[in-house]
VOBA-1610 file (N, C-alpha, C; in pm, whole numbers, padded with zeros to 5 digits, always signed):
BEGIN
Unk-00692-09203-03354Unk-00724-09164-03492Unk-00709-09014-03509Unk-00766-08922-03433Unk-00752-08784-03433Unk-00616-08727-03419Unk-00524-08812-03340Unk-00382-08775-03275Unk-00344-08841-03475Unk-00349-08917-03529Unk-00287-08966-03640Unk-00310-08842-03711Unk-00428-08821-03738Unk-00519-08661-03803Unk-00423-08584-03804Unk-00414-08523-03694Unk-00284-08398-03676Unk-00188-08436-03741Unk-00139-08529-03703Unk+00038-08553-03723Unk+00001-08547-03908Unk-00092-08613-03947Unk-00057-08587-04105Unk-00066-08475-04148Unk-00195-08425-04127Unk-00178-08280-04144Unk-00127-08160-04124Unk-00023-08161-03993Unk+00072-08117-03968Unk+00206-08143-04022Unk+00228-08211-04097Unk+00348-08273-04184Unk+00298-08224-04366Unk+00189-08248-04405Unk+00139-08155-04515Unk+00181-08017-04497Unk+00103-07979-04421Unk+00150-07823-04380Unk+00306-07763-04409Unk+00342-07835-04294Unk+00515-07850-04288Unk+00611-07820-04446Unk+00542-07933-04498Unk+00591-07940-04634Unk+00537-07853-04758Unk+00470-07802-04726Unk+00372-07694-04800Unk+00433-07559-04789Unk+00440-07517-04719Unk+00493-07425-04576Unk+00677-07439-04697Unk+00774-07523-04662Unk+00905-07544-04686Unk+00913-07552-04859Unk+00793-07599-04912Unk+00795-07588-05058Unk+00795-07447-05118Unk+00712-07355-05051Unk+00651-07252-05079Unk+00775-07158-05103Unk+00828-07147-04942Unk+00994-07103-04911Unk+01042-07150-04965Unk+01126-07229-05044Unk+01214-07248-05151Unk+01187-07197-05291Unk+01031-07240-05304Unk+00989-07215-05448Unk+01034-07000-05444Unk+01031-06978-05362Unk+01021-06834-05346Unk+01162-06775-05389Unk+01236-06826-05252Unk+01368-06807-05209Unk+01481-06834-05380Unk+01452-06958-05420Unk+01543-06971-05525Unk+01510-06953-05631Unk+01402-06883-05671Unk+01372-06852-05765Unk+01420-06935-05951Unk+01406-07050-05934Unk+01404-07113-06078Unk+01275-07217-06085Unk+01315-07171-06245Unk+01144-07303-06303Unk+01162-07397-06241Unk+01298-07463-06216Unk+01221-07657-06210Unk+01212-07631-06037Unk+01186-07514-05933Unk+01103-07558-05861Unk+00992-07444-05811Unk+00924-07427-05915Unk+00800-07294-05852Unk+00756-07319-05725Unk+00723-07212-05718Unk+00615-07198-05518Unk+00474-07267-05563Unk+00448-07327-05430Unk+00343-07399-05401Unk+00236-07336-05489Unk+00230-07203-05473Unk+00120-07129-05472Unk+00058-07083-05618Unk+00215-07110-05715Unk+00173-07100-05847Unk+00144-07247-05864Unk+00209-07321-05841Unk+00147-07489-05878Unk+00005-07436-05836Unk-00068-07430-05753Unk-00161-07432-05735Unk-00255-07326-05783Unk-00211-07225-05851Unk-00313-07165-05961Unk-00298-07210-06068Unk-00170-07306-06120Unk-00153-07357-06260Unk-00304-07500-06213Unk-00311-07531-06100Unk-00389-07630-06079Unk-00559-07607-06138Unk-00581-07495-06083Unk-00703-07387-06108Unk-00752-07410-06228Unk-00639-07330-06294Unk-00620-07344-06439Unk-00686-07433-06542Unk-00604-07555-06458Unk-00633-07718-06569Unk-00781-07749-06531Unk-00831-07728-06442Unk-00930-07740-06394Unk-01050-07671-06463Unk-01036-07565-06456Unk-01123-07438-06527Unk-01140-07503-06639Unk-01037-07523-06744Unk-01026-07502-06887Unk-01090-07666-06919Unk-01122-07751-06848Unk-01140-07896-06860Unk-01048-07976-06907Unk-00904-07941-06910Unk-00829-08071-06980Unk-00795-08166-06845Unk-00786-08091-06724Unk-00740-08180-06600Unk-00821-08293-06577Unk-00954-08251-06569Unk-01048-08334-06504Unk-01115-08441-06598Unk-01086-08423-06766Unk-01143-08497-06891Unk-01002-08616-06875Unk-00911-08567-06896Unk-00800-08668-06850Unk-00792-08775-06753Unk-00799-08696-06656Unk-00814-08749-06506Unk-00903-08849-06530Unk-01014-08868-06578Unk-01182-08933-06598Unk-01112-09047-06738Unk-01025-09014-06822Unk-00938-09123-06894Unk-00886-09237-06816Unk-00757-09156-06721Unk-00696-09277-06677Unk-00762-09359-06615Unk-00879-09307-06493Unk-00951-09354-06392Unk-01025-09481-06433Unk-01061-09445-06583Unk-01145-09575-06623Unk-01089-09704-06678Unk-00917-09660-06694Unk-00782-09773-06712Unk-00738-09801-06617Unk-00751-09746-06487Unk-00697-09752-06362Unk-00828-09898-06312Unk-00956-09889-06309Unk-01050-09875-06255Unk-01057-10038-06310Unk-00999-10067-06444Unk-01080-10177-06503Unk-00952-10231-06502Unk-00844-10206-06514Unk-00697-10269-06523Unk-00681-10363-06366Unk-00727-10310-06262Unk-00698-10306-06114Unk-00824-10387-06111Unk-00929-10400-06130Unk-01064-10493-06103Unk-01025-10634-06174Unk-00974-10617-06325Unk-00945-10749-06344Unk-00831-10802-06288Unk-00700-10753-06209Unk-00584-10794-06123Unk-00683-10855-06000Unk-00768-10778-05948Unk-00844-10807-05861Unk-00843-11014-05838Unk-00950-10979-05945Unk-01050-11145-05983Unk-00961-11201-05972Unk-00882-11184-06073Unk-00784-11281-06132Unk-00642-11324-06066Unk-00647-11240-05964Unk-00473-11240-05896Unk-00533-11349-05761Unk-00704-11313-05692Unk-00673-11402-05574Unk-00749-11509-05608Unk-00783-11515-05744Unk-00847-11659-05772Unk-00707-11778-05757Unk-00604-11735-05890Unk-00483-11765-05892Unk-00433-11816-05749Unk-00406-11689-05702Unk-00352-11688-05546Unk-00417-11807-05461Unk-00563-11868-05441Unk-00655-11868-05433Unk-00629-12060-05450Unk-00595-12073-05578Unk-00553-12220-05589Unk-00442-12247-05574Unk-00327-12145-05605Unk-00198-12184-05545Unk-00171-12232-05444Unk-00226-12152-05320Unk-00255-12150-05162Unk-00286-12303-05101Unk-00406-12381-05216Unk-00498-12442-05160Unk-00437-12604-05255Unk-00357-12575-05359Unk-00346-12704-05421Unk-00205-12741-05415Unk-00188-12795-05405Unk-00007-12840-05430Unk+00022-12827-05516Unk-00053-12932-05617Unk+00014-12928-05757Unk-00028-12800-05827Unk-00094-12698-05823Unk-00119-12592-05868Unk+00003-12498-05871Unk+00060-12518-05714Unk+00142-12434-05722Unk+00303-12455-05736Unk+00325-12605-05778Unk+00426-12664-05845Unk+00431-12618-05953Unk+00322-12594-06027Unk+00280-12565-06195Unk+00289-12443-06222Unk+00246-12340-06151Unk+00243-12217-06171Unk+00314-12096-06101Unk+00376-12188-05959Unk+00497-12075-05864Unk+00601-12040-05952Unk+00667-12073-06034Unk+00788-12075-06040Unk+00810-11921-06134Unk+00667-11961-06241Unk+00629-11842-06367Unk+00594-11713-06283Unk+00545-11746-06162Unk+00468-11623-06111Unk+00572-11536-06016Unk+00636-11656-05989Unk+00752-11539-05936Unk+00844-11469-05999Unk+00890-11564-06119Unk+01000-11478-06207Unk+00923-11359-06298Unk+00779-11361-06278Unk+00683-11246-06378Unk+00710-11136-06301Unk+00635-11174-06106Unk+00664-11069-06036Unk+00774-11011-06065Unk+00927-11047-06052Unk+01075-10995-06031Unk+01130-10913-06147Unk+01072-10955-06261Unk+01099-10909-06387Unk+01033-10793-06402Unk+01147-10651-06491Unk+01093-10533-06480Unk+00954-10522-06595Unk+00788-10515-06525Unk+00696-10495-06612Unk+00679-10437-06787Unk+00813-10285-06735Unk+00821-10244-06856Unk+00898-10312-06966Unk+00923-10399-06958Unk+00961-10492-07034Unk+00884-10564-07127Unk+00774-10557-07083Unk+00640-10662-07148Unk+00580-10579-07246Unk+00573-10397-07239Unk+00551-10324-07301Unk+00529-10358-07491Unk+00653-10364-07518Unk+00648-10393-07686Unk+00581-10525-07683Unk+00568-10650-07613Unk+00488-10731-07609Unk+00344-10687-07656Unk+00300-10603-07555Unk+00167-10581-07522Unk+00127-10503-07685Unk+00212-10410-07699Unk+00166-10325-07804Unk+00163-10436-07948Unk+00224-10538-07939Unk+00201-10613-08056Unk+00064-10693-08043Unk+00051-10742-07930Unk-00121-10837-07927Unk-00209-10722-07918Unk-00209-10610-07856Unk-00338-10537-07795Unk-00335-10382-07945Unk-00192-10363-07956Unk-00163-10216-08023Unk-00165-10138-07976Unk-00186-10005-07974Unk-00175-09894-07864Unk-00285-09802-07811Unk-00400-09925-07826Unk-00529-09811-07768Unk-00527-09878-07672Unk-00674-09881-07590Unk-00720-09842-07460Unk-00667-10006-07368Unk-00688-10139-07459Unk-00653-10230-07412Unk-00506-10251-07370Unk-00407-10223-07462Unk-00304-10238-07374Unk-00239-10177-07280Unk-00342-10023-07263Unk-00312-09953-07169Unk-00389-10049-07038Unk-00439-10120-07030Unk-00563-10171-06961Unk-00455-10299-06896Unk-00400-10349-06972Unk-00300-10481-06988Unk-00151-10424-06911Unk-00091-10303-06936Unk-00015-10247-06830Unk-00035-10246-06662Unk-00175-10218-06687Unk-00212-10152-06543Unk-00250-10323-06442Unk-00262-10397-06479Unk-00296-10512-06495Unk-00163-10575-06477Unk-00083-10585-06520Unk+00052-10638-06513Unk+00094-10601-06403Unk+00138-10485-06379Unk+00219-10426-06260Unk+00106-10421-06137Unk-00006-10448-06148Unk-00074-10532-05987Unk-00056-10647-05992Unk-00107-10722-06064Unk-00182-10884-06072Unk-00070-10968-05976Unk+00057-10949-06002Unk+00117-11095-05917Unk+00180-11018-05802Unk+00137-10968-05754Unk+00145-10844-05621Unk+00033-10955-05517Unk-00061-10904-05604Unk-00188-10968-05529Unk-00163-11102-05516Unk-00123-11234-05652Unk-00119-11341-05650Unk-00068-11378-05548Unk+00058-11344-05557Unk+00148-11431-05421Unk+00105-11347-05304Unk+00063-11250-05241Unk-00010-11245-05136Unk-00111-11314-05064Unk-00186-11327-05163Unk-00312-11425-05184Unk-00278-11577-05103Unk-00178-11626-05224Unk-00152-11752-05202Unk-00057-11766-05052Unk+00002-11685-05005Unk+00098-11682-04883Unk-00022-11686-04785Unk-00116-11581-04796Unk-00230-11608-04656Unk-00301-11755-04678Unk-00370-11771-04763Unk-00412-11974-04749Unk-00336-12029-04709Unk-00163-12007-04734Unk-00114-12136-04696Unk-00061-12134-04576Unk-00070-11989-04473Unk-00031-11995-04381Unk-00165-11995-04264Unk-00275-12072-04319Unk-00371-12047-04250Unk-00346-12133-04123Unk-00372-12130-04016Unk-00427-12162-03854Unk-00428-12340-03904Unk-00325-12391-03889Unk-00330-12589-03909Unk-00417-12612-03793Unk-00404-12551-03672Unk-00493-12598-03549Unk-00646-12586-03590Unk-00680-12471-03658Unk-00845-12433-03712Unk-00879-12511-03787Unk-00786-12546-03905Unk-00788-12631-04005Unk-00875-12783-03923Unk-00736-12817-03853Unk-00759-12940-03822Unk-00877-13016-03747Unk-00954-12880-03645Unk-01028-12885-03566Unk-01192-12900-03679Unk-01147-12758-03763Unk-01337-12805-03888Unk-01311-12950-03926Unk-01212-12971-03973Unk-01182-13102-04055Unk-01244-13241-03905Unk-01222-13217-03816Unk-01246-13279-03738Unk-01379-13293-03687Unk-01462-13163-03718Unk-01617-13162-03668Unk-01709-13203-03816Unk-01580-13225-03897Unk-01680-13268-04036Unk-01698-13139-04156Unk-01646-13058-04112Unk-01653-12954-04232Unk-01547-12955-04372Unk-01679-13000-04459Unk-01659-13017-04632Unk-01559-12911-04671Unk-01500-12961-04747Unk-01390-12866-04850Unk-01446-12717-04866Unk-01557-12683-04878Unk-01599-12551-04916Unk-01620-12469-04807Unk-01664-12559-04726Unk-01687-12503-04553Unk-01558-12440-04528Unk-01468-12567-04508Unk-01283-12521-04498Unk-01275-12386-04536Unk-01308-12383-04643Unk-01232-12243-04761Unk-01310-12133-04700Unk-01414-12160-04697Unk-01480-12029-04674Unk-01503-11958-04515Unk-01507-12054-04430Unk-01524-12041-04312Unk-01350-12055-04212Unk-01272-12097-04251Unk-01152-12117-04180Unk-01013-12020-04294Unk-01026-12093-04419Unk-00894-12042-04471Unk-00905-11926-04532Unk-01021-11900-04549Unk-01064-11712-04630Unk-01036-11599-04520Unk-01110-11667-04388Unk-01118-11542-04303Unk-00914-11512-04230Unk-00846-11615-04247Unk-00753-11656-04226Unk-00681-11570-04302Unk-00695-11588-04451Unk-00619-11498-04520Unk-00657-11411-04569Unk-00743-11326-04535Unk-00844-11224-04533Unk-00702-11099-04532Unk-00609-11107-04397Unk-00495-11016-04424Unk-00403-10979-04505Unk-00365-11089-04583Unk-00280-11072-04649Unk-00306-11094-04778Unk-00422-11107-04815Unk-00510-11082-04952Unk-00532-10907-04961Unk-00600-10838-04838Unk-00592-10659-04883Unk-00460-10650-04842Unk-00330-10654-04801Unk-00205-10626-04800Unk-00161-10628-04942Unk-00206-10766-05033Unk-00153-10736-05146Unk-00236-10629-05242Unk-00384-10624-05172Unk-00441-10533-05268Unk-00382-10354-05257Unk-00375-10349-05106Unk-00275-10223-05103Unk-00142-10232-05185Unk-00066-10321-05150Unk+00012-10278-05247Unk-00028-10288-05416Unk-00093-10358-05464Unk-00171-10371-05580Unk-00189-10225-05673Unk-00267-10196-05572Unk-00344-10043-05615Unk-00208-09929-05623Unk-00176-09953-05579Unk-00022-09842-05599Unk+00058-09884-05677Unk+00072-10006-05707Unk+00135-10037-05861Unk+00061-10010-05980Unk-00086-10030-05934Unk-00172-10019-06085Unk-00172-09860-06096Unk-00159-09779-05986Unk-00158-09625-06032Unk-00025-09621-06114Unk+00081-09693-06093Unk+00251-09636-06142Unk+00206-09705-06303Unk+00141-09847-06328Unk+00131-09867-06445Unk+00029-09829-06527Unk-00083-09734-06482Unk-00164-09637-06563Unk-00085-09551-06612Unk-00009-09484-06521Unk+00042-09374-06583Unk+00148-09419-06726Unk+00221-09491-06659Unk+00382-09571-06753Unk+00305-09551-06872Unk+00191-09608-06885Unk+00120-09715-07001Unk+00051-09593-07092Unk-00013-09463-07006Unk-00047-09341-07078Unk+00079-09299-07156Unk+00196-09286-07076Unk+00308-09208-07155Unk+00377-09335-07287Unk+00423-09420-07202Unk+00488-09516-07346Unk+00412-09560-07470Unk+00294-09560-07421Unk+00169-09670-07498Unk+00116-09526-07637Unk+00020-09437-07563Unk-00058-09351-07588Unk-00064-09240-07513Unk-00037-09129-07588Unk-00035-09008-07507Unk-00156-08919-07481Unk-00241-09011-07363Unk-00359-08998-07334Unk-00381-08967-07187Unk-00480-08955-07118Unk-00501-08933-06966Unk-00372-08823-06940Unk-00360-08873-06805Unk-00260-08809-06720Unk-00062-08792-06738Unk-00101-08921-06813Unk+00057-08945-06874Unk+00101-08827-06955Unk+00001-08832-07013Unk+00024-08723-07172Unk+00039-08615-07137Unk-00013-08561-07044Unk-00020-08441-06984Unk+00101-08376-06886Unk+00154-08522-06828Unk+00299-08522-06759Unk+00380-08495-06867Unk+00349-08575-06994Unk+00480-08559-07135Unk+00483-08407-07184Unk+00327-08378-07205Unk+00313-08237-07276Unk+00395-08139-07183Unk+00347-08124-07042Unk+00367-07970-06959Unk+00560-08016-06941Unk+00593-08132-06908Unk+00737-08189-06905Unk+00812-08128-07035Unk+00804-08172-07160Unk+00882-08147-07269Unk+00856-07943-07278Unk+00789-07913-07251Unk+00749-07753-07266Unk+00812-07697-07141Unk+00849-07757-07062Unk+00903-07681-06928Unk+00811-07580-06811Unk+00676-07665-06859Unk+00610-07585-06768Unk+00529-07634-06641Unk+00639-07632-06556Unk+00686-07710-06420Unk+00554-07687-06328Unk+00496-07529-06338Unk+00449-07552-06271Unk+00275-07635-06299Unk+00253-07658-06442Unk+00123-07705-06417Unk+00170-07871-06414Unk+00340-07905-06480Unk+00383-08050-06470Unk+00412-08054-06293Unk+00398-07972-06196Unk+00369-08026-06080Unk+00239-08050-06029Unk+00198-07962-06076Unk-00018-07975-06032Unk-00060-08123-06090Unk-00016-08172-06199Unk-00061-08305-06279Unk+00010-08402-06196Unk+00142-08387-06152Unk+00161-08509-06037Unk+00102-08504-05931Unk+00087-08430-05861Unk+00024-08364-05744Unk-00120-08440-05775Unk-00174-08405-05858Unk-00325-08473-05888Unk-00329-08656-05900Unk-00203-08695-05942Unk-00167-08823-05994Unk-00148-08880-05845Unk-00085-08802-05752Unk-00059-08866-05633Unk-00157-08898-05498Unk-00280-08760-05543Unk-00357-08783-05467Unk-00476-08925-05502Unk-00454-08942-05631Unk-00549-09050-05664Unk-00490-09156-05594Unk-00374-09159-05647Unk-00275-09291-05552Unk-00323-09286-05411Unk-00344-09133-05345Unk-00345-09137-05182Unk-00529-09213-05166Unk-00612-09179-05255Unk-00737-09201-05186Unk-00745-09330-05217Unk-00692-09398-05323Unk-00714-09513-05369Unk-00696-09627-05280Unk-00577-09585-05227Unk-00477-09635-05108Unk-00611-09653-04977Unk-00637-09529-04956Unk-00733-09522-04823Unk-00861-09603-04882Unk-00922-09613-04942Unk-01020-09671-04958Unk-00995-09835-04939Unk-00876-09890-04991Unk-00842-10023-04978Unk-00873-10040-04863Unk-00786-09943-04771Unk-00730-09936-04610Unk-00896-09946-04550Unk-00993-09863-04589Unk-01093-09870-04516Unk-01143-10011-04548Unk-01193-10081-04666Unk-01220-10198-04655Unk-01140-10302-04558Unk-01055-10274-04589Unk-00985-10376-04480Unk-01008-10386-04389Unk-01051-10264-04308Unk-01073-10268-04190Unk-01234-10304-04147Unk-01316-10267-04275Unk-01448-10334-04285Unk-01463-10470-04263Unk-01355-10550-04342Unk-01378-10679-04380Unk-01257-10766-04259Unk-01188-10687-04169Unk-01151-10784-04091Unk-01145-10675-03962Unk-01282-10632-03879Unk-01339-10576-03785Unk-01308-10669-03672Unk-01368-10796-03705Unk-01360-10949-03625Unk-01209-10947-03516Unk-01127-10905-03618Unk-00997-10971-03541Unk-00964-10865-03475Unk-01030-10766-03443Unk-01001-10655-03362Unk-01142-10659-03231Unk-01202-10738-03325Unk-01284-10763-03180Unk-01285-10883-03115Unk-01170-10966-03172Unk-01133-11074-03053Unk-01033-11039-03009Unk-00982-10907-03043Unk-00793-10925-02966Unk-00877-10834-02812Unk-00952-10742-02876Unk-01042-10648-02749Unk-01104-10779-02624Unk-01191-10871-02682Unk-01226-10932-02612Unk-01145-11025-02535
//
């Protein structure tokens, strides 16, 4: 873990370090030095538009991504576990996945309009069948030997689910939530800029159309680190919630 430590932070550096030197060396707007991005960062900060924004998307990010949550491994959840469920509903869920999200856009803005819900309904879209078919791929590839063995000592349908095919697909349920959460950051933002020019989006549109690169790098820069912790936090649950299989591979 510590040897991982370095190497990232030594590769930040690296790139910090090589940004800085260029931003210097070539002297044009579309790529300032690190160092002014990072007082334009100051800046947004100080004056409160960074962090009032930031506290916008987070709560479209936050509620868009919770209901993909429920709703993607419930889905997932019966697909996995029913046949005919997923005769009925594979076929829609894959061609939803494959199909470009932003597409659904003028959809959305006609049922929801362009406040907070269909920004909510973006972010929601571009997770939800991420998670679904993840979901449903770990149930159905659960352990037939485990299966067969509860089924054999007498364990009820709910026993099954909860005790054999959950912990089973326990992996590939946060696999889809990692990837999940990094789609719902790309469709917060989409959904700020196309929808409503609100949160973080707006702020990419405003400093973008004005040419002023360097606080439109501090606002991605900020956009990416949410993506980065969001990411790690999944990563740590995961590793909360499937400890087990690292302490039978040890044992």
């Amino acid at each position: 873990m510590n040897h991982r430590l370095t190497a990232n932070l030594a590769s930040i550096l690296t790139f910090a370090i090589i940004w800085e030197v260029l931003g210097n060396s070539l002297q044009t707007i579309l790529i300032p030095p690190l160092s002014q991005v990072g007082s334009a960062w100051l800046r947004l900060v100080k004056t409160g538009g960074l962090l009032e924004n930031l506290l916008v998307s987070l709560g479209t990010l936050a509620v868009g991504f919770l209901l993909a949550v429920l709703l993607g491994v419930a889905m997932g959840v019966l697909m996995g576990r029913f046949r005919e469920v997923e005769h009925l509903l594979d076929l829609y869920v894959n061609a939803l996945m494959a199909s470009p999200t932003i597409a659904f856009i003028p959809v959305l803005i006609l049922w929801f309009g362009l406040g907070v819900q269909s920004r909510i309904a973006v972010v929601f879209l571009f997770s939800f069948f991420v998670i679904a078919v993840n979901t449903q791929t770990g149930v159905k590839h659960a352990d037939l030997a485990l299966v067969e063995m509860a089924r054999s000592f007498g364990a009820k349908e709910w026993q099954l689910f909860y005790k054999v095919e959950l912990p089973a697909a326990l992996p590939m349920i946060m696999a889809g939530l990692r990837l999940g959460i990094g789609r719902a950051v790309k469709g917060m933002v989409t959904g700020e800029m196309l929808l409503a020019l609100t949160g973080m989006g707006a702020m990419i549109m405003q400093y973008g159309s004005a040419f002023a690169t360097d606080a439109l790098f501090a606002v991605i820069l900020t956009v990416l680190g949410v993506a980065l912790i969001a990411m790690k936090l999944v990563q740590a649950l995961d590793r909360r919630l499937t400890s087990w299989k690292v302490e039978i591979a040890v044992e």
